[in-house]
DSSP file (Angstrom, degrees, kcal/mol; ACC not computed):
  #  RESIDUE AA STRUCTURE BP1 BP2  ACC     N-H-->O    O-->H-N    N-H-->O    O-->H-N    TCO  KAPPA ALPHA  PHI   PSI    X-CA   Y-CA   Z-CA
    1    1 A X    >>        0   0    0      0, 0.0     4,-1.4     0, 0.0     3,-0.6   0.000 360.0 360.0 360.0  19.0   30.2    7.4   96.1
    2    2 A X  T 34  +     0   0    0      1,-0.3    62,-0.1     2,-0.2     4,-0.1  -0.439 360.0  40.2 -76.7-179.2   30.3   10.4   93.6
    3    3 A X  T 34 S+     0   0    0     62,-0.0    -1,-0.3    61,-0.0     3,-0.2  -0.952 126.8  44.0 -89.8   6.0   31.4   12.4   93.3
    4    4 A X  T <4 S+     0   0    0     -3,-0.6     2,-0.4     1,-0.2    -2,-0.2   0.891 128.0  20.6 -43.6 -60.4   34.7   10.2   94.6
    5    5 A X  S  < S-     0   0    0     -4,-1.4     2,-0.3    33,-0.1    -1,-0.2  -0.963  75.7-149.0-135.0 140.4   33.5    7.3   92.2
    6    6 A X    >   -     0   0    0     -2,-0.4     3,-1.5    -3,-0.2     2,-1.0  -0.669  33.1-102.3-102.1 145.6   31.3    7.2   89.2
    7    7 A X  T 3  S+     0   0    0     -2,-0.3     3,-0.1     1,-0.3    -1,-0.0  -0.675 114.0  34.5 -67.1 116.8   29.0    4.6   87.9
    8    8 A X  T 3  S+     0   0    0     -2,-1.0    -1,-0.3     1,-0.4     2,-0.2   0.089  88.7 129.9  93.0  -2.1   31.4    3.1   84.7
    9    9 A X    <   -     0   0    0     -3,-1.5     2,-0.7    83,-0.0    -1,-0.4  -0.556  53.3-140.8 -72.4 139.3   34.5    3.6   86.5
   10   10 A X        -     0   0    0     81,-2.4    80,-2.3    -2,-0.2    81,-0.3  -0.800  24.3-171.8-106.9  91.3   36.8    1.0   86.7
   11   11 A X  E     -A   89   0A   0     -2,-0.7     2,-0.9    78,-0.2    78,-0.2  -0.550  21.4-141.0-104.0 152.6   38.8    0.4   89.9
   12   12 A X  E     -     0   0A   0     76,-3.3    75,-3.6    -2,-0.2    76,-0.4  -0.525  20.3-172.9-100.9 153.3   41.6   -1.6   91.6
   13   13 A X  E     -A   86   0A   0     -2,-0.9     2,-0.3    73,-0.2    73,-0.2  -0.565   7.8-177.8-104.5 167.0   41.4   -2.8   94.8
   14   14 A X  E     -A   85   0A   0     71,-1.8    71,-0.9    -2,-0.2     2,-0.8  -0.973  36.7-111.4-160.5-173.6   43.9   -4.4   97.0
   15   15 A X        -     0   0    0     -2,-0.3     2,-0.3    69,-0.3    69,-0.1  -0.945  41.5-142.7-124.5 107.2   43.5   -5.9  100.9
   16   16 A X        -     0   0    0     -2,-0.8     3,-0.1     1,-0.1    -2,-0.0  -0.574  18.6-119.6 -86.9 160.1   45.7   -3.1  103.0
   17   17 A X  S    S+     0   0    0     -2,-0.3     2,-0.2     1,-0.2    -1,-0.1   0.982 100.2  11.0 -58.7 -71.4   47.9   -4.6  106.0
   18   18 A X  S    S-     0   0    0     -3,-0.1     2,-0.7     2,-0.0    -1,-0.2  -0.755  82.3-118.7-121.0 159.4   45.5   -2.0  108.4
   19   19 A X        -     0   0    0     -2,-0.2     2,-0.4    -3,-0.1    66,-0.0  -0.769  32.9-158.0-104.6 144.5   42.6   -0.1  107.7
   20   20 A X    >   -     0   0    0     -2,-0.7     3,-1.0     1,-0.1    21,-0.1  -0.925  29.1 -93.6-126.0 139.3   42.8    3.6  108.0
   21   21 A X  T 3  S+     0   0    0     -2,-0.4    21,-0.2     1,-0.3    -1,-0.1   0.366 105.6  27.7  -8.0 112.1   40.8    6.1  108.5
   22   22 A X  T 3  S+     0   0    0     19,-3.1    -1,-0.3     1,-0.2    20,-0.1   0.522  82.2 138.9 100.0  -8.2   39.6    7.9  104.7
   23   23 A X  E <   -B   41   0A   0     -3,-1.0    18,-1.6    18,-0.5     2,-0.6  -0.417  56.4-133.4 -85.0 167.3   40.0    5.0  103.0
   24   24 A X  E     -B   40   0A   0     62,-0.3    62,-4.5    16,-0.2     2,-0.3  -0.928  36.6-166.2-114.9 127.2   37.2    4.0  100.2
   25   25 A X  E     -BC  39  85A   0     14,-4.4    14,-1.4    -2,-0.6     2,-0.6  -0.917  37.0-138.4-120.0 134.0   36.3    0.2  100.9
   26   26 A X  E     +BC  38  84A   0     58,-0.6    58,-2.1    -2,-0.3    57,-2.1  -0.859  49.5 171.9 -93.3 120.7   34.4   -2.8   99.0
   27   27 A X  E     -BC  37  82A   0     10,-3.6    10,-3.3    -2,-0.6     2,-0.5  -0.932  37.2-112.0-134.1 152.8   32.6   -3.8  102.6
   28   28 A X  E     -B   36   0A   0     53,-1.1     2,-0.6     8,-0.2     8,-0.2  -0.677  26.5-126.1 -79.3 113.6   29.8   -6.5  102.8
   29   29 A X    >   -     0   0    0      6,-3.8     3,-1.9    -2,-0.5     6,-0.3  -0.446  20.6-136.0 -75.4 143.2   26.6   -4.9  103.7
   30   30 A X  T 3  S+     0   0    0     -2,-0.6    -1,-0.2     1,-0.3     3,-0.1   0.335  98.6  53.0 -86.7  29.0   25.6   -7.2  106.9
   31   31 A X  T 3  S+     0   0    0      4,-0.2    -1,-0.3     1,-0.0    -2,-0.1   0.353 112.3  54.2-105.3   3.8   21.7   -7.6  105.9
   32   32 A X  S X  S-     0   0    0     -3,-1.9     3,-3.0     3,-0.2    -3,-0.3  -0.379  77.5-160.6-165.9  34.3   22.9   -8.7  102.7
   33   33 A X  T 3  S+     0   0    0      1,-0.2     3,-0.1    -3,-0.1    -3,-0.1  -0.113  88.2  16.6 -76.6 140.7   25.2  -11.5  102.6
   34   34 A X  T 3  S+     0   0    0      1,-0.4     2,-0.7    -5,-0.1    -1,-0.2   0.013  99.6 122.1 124.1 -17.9   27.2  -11.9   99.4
   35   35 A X    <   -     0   0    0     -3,-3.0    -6,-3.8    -6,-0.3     2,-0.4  -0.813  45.9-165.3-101.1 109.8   26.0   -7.8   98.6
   36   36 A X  E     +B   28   0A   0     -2,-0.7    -8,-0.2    -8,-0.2     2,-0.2  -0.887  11.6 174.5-100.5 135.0   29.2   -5.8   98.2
   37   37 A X  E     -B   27   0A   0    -10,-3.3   -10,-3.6    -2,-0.4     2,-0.3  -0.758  28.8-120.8-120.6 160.6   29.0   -1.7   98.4
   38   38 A X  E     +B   26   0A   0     -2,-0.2   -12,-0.2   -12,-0.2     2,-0.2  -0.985  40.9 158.3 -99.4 110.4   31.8    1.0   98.4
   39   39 A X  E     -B   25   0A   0    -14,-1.4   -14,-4.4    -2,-0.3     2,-0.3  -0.629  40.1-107.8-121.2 154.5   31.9    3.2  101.2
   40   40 A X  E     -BD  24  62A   0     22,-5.4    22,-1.2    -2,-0.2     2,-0.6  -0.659  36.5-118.4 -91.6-178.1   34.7    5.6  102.9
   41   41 A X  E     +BD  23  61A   0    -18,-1.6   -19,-3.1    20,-0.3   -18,-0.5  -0.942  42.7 164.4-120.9  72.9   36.0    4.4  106.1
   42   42 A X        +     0   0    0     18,-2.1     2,-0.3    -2,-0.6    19,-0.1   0.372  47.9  39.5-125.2  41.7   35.3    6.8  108.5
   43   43 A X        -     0   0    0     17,-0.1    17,-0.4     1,-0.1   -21,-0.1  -0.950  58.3-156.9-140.5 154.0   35.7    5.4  112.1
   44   44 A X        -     0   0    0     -2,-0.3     2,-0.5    15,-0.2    -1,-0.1   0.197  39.5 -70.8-121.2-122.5   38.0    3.4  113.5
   45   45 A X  S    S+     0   0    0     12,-0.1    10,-0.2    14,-0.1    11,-0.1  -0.995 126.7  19.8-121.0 131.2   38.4    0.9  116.6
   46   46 A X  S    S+     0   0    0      8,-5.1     9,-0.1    -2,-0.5     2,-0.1   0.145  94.4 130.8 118.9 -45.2   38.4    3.5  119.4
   47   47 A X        -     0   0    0      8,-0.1     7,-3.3     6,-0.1     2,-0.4  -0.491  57.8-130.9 -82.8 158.6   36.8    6.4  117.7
   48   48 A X  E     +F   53   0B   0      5,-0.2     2,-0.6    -2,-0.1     5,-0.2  -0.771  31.3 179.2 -73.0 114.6   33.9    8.5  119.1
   49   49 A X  E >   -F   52   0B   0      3,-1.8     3,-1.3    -2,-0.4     2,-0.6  -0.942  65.0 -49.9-136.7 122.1   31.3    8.7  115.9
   50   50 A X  T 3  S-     0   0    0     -2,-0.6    -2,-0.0     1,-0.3     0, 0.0  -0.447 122.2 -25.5  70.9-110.1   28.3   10.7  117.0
   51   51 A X  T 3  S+     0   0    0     -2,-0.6    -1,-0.3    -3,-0.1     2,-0.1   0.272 121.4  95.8-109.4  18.8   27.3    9.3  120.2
   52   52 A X  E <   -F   49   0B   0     -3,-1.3    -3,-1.8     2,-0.0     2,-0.4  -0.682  55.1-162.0-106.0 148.7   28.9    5.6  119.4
   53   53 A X  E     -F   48   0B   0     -5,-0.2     2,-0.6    -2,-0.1    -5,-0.2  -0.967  30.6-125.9-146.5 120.5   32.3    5.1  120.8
   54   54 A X        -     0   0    0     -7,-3.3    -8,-5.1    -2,-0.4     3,-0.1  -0.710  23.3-143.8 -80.5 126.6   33.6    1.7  118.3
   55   55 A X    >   -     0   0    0     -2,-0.6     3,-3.1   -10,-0.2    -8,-0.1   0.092  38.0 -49.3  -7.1 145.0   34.7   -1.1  120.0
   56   56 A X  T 3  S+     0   0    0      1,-0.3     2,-0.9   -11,-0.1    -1,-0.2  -0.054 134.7   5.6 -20.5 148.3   37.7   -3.8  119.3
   57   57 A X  T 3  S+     0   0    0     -3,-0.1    22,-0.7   -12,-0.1    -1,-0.3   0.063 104.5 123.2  68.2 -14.8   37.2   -5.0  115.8
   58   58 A X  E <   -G   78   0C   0     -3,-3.1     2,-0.3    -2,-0.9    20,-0.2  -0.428  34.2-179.6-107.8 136.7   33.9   -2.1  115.0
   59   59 A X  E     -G   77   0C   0     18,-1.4    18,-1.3    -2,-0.1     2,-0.4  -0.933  21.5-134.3-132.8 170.6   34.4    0.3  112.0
   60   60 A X        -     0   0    0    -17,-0.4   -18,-2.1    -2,-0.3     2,-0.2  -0.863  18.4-170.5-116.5  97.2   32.2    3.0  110.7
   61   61 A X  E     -D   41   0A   0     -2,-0.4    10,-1.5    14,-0.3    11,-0.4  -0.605   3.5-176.5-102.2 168.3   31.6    3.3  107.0
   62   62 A X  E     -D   40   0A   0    -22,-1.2   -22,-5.4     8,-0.2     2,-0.3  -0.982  22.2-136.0-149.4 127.4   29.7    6.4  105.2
   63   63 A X        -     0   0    0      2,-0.3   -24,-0.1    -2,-0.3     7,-0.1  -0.741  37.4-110.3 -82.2 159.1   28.9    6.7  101.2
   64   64 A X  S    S+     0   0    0     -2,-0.3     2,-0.3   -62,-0.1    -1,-0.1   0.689  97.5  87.9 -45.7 -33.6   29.8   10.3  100.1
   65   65 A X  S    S-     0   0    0      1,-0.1    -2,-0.3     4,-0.0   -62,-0.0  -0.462  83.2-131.3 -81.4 162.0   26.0   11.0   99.8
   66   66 A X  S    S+     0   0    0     -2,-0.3    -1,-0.1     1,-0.1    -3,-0.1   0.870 105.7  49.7 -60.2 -34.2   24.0   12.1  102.6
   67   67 A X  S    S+     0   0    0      2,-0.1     3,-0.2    -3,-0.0    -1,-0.1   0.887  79.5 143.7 -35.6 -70.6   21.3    9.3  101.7
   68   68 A X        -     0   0    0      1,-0.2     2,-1.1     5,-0.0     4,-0.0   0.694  57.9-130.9  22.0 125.6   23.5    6.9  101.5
   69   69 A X  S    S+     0   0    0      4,-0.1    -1,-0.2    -7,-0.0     2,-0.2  -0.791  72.9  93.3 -92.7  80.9   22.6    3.4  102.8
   70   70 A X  S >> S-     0   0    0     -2,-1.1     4,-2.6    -3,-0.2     3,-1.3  -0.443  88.9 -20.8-146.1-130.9   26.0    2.6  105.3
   71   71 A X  H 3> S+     0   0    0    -10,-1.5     4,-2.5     1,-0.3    -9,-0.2   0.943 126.4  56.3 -56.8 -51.2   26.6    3.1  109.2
   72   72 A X  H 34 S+     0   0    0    -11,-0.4    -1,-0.3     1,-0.2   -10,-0.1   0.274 118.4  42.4 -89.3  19.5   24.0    5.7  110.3
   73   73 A X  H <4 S+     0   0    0     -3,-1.3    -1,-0.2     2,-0.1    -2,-0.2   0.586 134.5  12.9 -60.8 -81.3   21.4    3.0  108.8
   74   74 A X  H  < S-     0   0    0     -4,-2.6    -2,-0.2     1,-0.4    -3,-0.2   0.244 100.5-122.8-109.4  10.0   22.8   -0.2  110.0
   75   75 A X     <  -     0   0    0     -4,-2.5    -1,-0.4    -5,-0.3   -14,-0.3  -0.218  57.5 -19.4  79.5 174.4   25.5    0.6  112.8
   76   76 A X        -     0   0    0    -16,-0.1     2,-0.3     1,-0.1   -16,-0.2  -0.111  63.3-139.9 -41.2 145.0   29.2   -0.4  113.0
   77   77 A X  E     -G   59   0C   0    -18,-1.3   -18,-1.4   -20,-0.1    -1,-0.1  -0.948  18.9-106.4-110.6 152.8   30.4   -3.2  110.9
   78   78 A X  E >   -G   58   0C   0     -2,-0.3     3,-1.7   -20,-0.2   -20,-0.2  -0.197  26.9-115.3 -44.7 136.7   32.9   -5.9  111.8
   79   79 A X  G >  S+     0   0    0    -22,-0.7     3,-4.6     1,-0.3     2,-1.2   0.985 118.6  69.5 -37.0 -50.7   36.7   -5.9  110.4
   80   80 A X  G 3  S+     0   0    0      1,-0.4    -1,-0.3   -23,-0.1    -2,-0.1   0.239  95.7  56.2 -70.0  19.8   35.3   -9.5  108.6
   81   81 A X  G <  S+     0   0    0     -3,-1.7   -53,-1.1    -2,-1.2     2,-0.4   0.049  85.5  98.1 -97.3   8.4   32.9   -6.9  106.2
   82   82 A X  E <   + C   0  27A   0     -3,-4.6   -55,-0.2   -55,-0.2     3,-0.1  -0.948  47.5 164.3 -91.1 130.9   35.8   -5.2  105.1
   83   83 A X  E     -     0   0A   0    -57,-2.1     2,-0.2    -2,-0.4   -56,-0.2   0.736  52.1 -27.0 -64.1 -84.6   37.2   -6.4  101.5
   84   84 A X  E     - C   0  26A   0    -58,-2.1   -58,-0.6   -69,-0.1    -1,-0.4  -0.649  52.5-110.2-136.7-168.4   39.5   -4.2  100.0
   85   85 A X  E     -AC  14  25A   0    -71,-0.9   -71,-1.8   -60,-0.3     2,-0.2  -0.952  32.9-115.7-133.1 119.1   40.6   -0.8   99.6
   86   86 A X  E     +A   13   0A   0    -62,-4.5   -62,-0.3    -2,-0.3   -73,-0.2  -0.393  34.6 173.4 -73.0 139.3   40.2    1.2   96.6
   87   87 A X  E     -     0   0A   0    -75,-3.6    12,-2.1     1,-0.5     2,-0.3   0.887  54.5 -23.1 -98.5 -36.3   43.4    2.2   95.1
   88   88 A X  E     - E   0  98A   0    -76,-0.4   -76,-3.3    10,-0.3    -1,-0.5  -0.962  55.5-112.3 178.4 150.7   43.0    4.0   91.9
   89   89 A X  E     -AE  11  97A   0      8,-3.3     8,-1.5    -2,-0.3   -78,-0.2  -0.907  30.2-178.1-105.9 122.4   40.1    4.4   88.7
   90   90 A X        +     0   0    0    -80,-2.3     2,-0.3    -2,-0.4     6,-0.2   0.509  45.0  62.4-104.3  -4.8   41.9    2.9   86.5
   91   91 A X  S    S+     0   0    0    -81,-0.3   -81,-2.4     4,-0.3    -1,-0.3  -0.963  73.5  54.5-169.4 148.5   39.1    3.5   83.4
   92   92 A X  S >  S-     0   0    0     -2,-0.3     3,-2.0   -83,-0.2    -1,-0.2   0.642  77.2-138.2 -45.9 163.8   37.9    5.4   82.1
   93   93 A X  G >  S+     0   0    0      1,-0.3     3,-1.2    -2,-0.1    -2,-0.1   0.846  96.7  72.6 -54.7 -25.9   41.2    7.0   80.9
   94   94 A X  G 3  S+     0   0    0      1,-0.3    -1,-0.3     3,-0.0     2,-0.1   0.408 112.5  25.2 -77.9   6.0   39.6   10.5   81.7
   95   95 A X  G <  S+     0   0    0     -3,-2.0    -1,-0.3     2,-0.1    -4,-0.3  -0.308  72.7 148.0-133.6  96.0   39.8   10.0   85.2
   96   96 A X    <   +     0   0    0     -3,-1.2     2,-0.2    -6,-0.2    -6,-0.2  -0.545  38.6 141.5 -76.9 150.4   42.8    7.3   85.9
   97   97 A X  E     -E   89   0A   0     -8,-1.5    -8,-3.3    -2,-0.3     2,-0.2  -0.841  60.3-101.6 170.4 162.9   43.6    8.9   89.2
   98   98 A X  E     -E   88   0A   0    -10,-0.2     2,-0.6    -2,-0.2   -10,-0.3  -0.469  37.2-122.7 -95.4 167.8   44.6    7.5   92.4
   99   99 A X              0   0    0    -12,-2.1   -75,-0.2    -2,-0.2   -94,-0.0  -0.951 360.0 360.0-125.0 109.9   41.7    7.3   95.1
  100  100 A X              0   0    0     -2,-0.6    -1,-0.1   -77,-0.1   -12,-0.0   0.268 360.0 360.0-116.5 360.0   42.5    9.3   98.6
């Protein structure tokens, strides 16, 4: 996820009431159970992403690199692979910062 999050960074998470669009998420990759990644959030129930138009429950998540192992790999994931929502790097102290 750089440059958004760095390996040594310390963050908190928290479980939001809904998930919204932009957010950076601990999701369960679904080849992999029990293997949690951070990804952004960037589909929703409803949205058109590419040629995919997501379904009840279907989200689309994306790392900040182009590489990236997420959605345009493995497809839409289910709400029930979303975790948390990153809030803020809380460590190191040269970037505490909130996470949008």
């Amino acid at each position: 996820m750089a440059p958004t999050l760095l390996p040594g960074d310390w963050c908190l998470v928290v479980t939001p009431r809904e998930w919204r669009r932009g957010d950076v998420v601990v999701a369960e990759h679904p080849g992999r159970p029990g293997y949690e990644m951070v990804k952004r959030l960037v589909g929703v129930p409803g949205d058109r992403v590419g040629d995919k138009r997501l379904g009840p429950g279907e989200y689309w998540i994306e790392g900040d690199h182009p590489s990236s192992t997420d959605s345009r790999a493995f497809g839409p994931v289910g709400i029930d692979a979303l975790r948390a929502r990153v809030l803020l790097i809380y460590g190191p102290q040269a970037r505490r910062r909130l996470v949008r």
